[in-house]
C-alpha positions as CSV (number, residue, x, y, z in Angstrom):
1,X,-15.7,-37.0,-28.4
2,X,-13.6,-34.2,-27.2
3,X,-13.8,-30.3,-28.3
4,X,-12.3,-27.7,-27.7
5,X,-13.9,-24.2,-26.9
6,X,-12.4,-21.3,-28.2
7,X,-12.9,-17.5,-27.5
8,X,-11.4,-15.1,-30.1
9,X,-8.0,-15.1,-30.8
10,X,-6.1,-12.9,-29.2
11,X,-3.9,-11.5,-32.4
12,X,-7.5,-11.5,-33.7
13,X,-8.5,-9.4,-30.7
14,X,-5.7,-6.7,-31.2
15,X,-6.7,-5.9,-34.9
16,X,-10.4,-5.7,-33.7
17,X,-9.4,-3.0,-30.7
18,X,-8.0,-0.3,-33.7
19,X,-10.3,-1.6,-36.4
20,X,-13.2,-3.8,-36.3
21,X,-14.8,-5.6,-39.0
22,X,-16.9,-3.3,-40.4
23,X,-13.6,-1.2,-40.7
24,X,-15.1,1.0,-37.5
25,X,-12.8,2.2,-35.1
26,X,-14.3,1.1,-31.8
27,X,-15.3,2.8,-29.1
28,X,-14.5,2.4,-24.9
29,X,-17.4,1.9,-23.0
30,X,-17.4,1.4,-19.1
31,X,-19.7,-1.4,-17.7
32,X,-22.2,-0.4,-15.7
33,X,-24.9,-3.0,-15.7
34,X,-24.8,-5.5,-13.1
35,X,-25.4,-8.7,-15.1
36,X,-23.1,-7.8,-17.5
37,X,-22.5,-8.3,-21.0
38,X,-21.0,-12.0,-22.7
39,X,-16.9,-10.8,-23.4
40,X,-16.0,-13.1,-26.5
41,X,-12.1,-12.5,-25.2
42,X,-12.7,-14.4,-21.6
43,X,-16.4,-16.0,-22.3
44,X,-17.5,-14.6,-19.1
45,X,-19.7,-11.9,-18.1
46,X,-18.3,-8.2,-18.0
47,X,-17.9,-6.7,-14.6
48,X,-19.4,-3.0,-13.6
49,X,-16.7,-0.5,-14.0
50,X,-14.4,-2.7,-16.6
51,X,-13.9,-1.0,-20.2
52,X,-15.5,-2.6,-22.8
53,X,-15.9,-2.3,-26.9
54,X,-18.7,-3.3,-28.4
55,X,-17.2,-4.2,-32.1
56,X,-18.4,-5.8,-35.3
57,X,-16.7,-9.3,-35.7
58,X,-16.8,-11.7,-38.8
59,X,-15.9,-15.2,-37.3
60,X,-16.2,-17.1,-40.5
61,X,-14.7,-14.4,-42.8
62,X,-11.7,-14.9,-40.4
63,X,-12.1,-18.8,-40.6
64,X,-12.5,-19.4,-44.0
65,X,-9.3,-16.8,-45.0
66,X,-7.4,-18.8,-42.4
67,X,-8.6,-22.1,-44.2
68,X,-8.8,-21.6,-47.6
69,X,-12.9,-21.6,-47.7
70,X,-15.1,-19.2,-49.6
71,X,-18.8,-18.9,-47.1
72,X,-20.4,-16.9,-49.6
73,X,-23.6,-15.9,-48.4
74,X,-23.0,-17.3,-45.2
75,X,-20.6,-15.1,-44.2
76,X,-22.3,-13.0,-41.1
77,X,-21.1,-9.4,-39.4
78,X,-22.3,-8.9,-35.8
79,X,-21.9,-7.1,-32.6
80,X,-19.1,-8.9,-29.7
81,X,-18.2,-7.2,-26.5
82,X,-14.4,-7.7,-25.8
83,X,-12.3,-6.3,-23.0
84,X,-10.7,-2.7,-24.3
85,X,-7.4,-3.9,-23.1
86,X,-5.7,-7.2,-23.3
87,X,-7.2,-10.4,-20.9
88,X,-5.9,-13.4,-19.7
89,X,-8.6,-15.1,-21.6
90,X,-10.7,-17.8,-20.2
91,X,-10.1,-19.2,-17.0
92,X,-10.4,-23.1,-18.1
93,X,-11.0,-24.4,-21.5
94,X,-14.4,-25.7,-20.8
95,X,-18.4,-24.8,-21.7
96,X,-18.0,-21.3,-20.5
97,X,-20.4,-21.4,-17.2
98,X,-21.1,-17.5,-17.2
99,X,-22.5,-18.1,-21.0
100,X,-24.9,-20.6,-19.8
101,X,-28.7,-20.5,-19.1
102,X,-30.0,-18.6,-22.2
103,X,-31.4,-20.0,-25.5
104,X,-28.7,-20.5,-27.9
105,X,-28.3,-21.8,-31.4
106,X,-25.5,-24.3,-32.2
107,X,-24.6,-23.7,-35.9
108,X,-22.7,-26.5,-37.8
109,X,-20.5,-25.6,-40.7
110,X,-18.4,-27.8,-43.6
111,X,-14.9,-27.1,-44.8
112,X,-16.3,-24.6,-47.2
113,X,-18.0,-22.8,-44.7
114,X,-21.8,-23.2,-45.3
115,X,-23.5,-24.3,-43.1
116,X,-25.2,-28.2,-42.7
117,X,-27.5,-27.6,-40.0
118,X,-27.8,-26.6,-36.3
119,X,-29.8,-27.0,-33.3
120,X,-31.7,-25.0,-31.1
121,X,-31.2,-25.2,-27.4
122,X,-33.8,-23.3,-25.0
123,X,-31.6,-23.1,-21.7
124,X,-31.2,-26.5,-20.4
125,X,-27.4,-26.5,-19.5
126,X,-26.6,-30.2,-19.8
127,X,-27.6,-30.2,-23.6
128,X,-25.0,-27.6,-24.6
129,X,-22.0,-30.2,-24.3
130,X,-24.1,-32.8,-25.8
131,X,-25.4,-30.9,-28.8
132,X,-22.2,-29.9,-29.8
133,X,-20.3,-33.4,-29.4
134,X,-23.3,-34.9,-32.1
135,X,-23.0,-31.9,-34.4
136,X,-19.0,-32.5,-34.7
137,X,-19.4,-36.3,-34.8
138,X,-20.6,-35.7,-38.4
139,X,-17.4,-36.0,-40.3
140,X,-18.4,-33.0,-43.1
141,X,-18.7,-31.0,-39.8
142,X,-15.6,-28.7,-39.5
143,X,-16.8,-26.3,-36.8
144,X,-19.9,-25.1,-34.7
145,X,-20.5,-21.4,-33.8
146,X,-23.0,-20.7,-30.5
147,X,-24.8,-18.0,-30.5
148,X,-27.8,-15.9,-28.3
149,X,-30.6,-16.6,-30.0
150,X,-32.2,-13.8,-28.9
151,X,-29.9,-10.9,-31.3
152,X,-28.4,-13.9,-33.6
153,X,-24.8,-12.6,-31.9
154,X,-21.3,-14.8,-32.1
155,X,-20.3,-16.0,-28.6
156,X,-17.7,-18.6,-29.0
157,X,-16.8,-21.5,-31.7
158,X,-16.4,-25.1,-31.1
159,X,-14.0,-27.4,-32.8
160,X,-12.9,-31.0,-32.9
């Protein structure tokens, strides 16, 4: 099966850079860690000296209104870095390789947005790809999020 992985969007990025989901306006912060920080806008890792936001984001609020789905409880606020100014996005529409190498969890949701289920991955690149093509084989299965284990935050969303 194919998929497609898919950063924020960018008209979603423009409201987030004046107002961000927790109705905070956000603030510019220049990178100065080495290593970086995971930018939802390009899915790579953030560059010393590029300006940054750190911004609460809603992926499935944004989904279900899009959709026509009530998540209910399941409905999660959480920290993203983006760029502060407009990107080019990702560089190929493939398993971000910047984002790989730390534990993630790969959660499945259903048209309503709850979710069915979800697995956990401890590092090992070659499952990322994998785990998400058998979570979206499941026909109930209408998108996966990934997310760092480690602070439970949004990095990118995978769909069919």
């Amino acid at each position: 099966m194919t998929f497609r992985v898919l950063p924020i969007e960018t008209g979603v990025l423009d409201e987030l850079r004046k107002s961000d989901d927790a109705g905070r306006e956000p603030r510019v912060h220049i990178e100065d860690d080495e290593y970086g920080q995971p930018l939802r806008c390009c899915l790579r890792r953030s560059k010393p000296g590029e300006r940054l936001m750190l911004v609460a984001y809603a992926p499935l609020r944004r989904w279900a209104r899009d959709n026509g789905a009530e998540p209910g409880p399941y409905e999660e606020v959480g920290p993203v870095f983006i760029h502060a100014e407009t990107c080019d996005g990702p560089e190929n529409p493939e398993w971000p390789e910047a984002l790989r190498g730390s534990r993630r969890v790969l959660r499945a949701y259903n048209g309503n947005g709850e979710i069915l289920g979800g697995s956990l991955l401890d590092g090992r690149t070659e499952l990322s790809e994998r785990t998400a093509d058998d979570l979206l084989r499941d026909p109930e299965v209408a998108l996966v999020h990934v997310r760092a284990v480690e602070f439970g935050c949004f990095l990118f969303e995978v769909r069919r």
